[in-house]
C-alpha beads as a LAMMPS data file, in Angstrom:
LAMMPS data file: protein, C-alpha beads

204 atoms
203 bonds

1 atom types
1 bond types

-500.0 500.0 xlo xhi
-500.0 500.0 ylo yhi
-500.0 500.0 zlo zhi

Masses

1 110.0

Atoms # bond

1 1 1 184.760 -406.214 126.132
2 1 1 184.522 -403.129 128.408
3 1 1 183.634 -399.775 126.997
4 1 1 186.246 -397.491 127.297
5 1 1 186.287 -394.026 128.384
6 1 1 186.353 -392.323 125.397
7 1 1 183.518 -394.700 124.090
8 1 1 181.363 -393.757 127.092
9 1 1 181.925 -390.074 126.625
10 1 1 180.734 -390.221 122.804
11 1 1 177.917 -391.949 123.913
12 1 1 177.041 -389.815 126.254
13 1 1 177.316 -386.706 123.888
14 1 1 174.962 -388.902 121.597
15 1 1 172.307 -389.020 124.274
16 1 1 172.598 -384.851 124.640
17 1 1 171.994 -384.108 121.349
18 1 1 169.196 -386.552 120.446
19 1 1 167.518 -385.252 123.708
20 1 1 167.994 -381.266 122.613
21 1 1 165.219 -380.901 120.470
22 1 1 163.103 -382.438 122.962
23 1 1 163.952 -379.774 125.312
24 1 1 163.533 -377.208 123.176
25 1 1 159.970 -377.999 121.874
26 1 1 159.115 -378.411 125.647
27 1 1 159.908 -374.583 126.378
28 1 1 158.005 -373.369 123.631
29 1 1 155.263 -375.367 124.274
30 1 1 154.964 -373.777 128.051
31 1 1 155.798 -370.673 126.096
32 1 1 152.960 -371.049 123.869
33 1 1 150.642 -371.632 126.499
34 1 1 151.553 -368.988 129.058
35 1 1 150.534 -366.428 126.227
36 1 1 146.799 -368.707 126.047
37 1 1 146.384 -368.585 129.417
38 1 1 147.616 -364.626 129.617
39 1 1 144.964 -364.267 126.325
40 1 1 142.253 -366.223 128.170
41 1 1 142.246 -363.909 131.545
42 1 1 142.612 -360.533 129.450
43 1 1 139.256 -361.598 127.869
44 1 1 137.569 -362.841 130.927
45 1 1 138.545 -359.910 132.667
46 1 1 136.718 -357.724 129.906
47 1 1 133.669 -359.611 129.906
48 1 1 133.583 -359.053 133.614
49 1 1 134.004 -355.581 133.702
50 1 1 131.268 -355.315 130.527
51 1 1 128.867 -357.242 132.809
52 1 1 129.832 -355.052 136.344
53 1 1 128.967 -351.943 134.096
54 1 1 125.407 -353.008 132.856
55 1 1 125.173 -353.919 136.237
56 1 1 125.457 -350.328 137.845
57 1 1 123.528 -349.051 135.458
58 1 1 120.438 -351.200 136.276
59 1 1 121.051 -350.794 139.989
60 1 1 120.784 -347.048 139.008
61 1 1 117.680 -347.437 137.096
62 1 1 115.951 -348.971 140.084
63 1 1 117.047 -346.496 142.537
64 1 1 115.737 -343.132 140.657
65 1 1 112.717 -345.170 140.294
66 1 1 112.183 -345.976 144.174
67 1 1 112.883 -342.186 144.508
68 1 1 110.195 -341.214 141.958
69 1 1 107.964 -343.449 143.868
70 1 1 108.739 -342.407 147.437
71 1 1 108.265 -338.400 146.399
72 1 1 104.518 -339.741 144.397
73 1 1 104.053 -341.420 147.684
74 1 1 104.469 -337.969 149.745
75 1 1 102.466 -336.548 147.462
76 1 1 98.869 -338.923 148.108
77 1 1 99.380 -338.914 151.784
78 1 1 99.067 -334.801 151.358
79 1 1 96.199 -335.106 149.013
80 1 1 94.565 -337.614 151.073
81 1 1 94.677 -335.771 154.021
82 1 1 93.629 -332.407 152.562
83 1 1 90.495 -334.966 151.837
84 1 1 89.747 -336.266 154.546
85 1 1 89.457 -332.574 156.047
86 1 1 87.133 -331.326 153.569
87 1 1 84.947 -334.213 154.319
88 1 1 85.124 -333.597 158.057
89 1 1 83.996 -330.223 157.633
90 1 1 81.187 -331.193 155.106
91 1 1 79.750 -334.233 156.655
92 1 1 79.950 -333.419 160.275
93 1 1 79.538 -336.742 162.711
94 1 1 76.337 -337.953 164.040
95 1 1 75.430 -335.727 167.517
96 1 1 77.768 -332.726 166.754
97 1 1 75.393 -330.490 166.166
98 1 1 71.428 -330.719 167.257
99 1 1 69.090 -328.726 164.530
100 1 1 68.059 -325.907 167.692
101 1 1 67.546 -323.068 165.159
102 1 1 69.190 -321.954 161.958
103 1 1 72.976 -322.039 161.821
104 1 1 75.888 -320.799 159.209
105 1 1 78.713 -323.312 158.377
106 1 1 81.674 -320.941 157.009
107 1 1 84.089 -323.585 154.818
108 1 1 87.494 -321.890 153.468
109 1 1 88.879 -323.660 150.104
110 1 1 91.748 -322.935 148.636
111 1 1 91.611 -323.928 144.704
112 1 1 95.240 -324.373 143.045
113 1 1 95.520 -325.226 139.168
114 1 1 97.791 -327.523 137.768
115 1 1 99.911 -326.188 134.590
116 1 1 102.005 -327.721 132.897
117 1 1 104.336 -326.396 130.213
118 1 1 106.130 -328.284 127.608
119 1 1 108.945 -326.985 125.493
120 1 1 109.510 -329.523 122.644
121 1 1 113.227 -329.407 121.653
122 1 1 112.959 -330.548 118.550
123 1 1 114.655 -333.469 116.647
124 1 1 117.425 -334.926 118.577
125 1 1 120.426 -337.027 116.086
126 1 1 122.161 -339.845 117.373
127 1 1 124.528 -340.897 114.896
128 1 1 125.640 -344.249 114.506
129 1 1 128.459 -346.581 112.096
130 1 1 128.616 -350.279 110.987
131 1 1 132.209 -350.077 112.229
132 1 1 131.203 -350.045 115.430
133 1 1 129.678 -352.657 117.510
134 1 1 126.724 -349.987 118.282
135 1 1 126.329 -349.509 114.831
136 1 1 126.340 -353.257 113.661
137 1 1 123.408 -354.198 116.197
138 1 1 121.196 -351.152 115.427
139 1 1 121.607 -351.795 111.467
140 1 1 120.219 -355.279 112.122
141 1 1 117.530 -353.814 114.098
142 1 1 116.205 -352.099 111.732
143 1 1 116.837 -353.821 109.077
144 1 1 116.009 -357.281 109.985
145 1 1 114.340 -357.860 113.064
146 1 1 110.353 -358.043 113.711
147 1 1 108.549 -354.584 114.801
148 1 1 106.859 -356.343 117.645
149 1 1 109.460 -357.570 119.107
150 1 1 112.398 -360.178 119.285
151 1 1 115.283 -361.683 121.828
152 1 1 118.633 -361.176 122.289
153 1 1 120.208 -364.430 120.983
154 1 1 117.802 -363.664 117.596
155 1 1 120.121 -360.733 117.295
156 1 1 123.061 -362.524 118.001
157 1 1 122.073 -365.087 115.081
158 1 1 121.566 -361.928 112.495
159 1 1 125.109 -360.460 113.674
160 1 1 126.878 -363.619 112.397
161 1 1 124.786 -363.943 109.027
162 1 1 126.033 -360.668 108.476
163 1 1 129.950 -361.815 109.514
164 1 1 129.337 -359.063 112.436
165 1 1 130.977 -361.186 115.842
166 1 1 129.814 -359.486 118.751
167 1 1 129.962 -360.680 122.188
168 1 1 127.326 -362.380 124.080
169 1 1 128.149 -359.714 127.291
170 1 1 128.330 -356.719 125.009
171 1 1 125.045 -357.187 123.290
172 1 1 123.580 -357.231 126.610
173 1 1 124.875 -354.409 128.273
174 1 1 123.864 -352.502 125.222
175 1 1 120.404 -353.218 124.958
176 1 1 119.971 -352.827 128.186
177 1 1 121.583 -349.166 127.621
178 1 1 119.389 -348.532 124.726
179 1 1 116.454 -349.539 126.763
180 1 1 117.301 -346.779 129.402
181 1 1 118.098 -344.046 127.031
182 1 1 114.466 -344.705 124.789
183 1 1 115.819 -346.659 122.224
184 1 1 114.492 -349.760 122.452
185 1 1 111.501 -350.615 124.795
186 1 1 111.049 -353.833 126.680
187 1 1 108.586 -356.254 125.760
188 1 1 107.590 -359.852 127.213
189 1 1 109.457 -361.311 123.774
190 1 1 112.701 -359.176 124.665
191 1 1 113.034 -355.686 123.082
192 1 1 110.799 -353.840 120.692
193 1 1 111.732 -350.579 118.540
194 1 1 109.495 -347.505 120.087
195 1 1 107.004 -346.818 117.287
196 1 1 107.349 -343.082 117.440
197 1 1 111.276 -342.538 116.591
198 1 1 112.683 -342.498 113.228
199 1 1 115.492 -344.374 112.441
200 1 1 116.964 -343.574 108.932
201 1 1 119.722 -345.849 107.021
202 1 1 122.366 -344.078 105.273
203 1 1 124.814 -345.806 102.892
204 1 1 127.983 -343.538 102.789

Bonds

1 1 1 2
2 1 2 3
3 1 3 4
4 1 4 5
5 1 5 6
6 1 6 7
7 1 7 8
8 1 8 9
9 1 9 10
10 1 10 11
11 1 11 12
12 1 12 13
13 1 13 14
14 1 14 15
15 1 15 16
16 1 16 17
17 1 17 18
18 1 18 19
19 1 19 20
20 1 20 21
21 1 21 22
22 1 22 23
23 1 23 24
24 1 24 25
25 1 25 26
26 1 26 27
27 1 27 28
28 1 28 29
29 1 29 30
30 1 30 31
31 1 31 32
32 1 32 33
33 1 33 34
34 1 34 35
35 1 35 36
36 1 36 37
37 1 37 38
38 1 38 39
39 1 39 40
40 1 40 41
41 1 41 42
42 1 42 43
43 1 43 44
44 1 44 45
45 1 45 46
46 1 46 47
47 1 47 48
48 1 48 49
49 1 49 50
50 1 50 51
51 1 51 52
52 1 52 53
53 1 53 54
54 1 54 55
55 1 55 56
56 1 56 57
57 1 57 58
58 1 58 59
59 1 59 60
60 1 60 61
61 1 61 62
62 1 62 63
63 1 63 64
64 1 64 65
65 1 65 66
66 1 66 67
67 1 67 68
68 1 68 69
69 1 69 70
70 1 70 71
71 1 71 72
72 1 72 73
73 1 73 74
74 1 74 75
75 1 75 76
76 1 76 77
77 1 77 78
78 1 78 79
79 1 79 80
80 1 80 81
81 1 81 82
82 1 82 83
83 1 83 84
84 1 84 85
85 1 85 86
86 1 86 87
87 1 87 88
88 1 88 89
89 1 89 90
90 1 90 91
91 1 91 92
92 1 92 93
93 1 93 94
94 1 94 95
95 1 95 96
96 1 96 97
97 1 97 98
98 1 98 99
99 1 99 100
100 1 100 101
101 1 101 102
102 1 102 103
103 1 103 104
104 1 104 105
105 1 105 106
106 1 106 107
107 1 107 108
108 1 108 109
109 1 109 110
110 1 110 111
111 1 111 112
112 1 112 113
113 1 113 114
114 1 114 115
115 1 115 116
116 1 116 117
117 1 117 118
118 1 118 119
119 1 119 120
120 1 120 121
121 1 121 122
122 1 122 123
123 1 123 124
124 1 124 125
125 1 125 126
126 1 126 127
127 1 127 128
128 1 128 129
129 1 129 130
130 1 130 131
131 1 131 132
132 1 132 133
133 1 133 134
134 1 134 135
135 1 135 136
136 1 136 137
137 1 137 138
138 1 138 139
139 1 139 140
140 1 140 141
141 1 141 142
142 1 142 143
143 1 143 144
144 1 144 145
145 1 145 146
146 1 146 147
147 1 147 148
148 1 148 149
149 1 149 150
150 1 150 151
151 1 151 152
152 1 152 153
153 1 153 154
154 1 154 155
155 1 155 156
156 1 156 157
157 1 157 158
158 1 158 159
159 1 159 160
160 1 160 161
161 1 161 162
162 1 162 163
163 1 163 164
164 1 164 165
165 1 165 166
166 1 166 167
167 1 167 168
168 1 168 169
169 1 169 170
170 1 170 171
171 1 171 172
172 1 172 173
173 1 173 174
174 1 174 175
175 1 175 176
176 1 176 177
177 1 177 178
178 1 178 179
179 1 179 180
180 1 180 181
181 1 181 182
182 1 182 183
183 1 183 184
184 1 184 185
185 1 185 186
186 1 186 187
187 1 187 188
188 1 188 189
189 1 189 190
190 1 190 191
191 1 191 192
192 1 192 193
193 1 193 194
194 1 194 195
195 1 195 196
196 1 196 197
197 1 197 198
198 1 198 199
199 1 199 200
200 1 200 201
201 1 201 202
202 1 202 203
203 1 203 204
C-alpha cells in the first residue's frame, strides 16, 4: 500500500526530532573543545614568554662578563708593556754599550699604590611568602634540600610533596635569577645555597 502524504510528512518530522539531540551534543562538543584548544595556547604562550625572559637575562649575564673581560684585557697589555720598558732600560742588549770608562744610567719610575675602599652596607632583607611561587621554592630550599648541592627536578619533586605545583619553565627561570642576584650559586650537581647568607624562616 503506498504511503501517503501525510504519512510521509510524520515520518519525516520523526526523523528531525530523533536527530536533534544529536546535533546539539555535536555543537557543544566543538564548543567544548574550542575553549581546550584556546586554554592550551594561553598556557603555551606563557611558558614561552617565561623561557624568552630567562633567556635575556642569561644573554645579559654573558655580555657584562665579555665586557669585564675585554676592559681586564686592556688593562695587562698596559702593564705588560710598562714591563717590558723597565726591562729594556735595565738589561740593555748585547753591544749597546762597550765598558770604555765609567758611565751613569739615569732610570725614572713612577710608583702608584693601589687602594681600595670598601663601604659595607650592612644587612640587606629580601622578604619572601609561601603564597608565592618565589616563596614556595626558597622554603624548600632551606628547609629540605642538601647544603652541597642538588638539581632542579629534586626541587620539583619536594614542591609536589608539599602540594606546591610549580611549573617546570618557572622553576628554571628562577633559579637561574637567584643565581645572578647571589642567591644561589652554581655547582656541578645544580645549585648550592652560598654559605655566607642567612636565611631565616618565619611562621606568621
Amino acid at each position: 500500500m503506498a504511503e501517503s502524504l501525510e504519512q510521509r510528512i510524520k515520518r519525516l518530522e520523526g526523523y528531525v526530532r530523533e536527530q536533534k539531540p544529536w546535533k546539539e551534543k555535536c555543537e557543544q562538543l566543538e564548543r567544548q573543545f574550542a575553549d581546550i584548544r584556546t586554554k592550551i595556547y594561553n598556557e603555551l604562550k606563557g611558558e614561552f614568554d617565561e623561557e624568552r625572559k630567562g633567556l635575556e637575562t642569561e644573554r645579559n649575564e654573558l655580555l657584562g662578563r665579555i665586557d669585564k673581560l675585554e676592559k681586564d684585557l686592556g688593562q695587562f697589555k698596559a702593564e705588560h708593556e710598562a714591563l717590558e720598558n723597565l726591562r729594556k732600560l735595565l738589561i740593555p742588549e748585547a753591544g749597546a754599550y762597550a765598558p770604555v770608562g765609567p758611565s751613569k744610567t739615569t732610570i725614572g719610575l713612577e710608583h702608584k699604590e693601589l687602594v681600595v675602599n670598601i663601604h659595607h652596607a650592612g644587612e640587606i632583607e629580601v622578604e619572601m611568602k609561601t603564597t608565592t611561587k618565589e616563596g614556595q621554592m626558597m622554603y624548600c630550599i632551606v628547609n629540605e634540600m642538601p647544603r652541597e648541592g642538588w638539581m632542579e627536578i629534586e626541587l620539583i619533586k619536594k614542591l609536589l610533596e608539599r602540594g606546591w605545583n610549580v611549573k617546570q619553565s618557572t622553576v628554571n627561570v628562577t633559579l637561574r635569577k637567584w643565581a645572578a642576584e647571589g642567591l644561589l650559586i652554581r655547582t656541578e650537581k645544580g645549585y648550592r645555597l652560598p654559605s655566607k647568607v642567612k636565611f631565616n624562616i618565619e611562621k606568621e
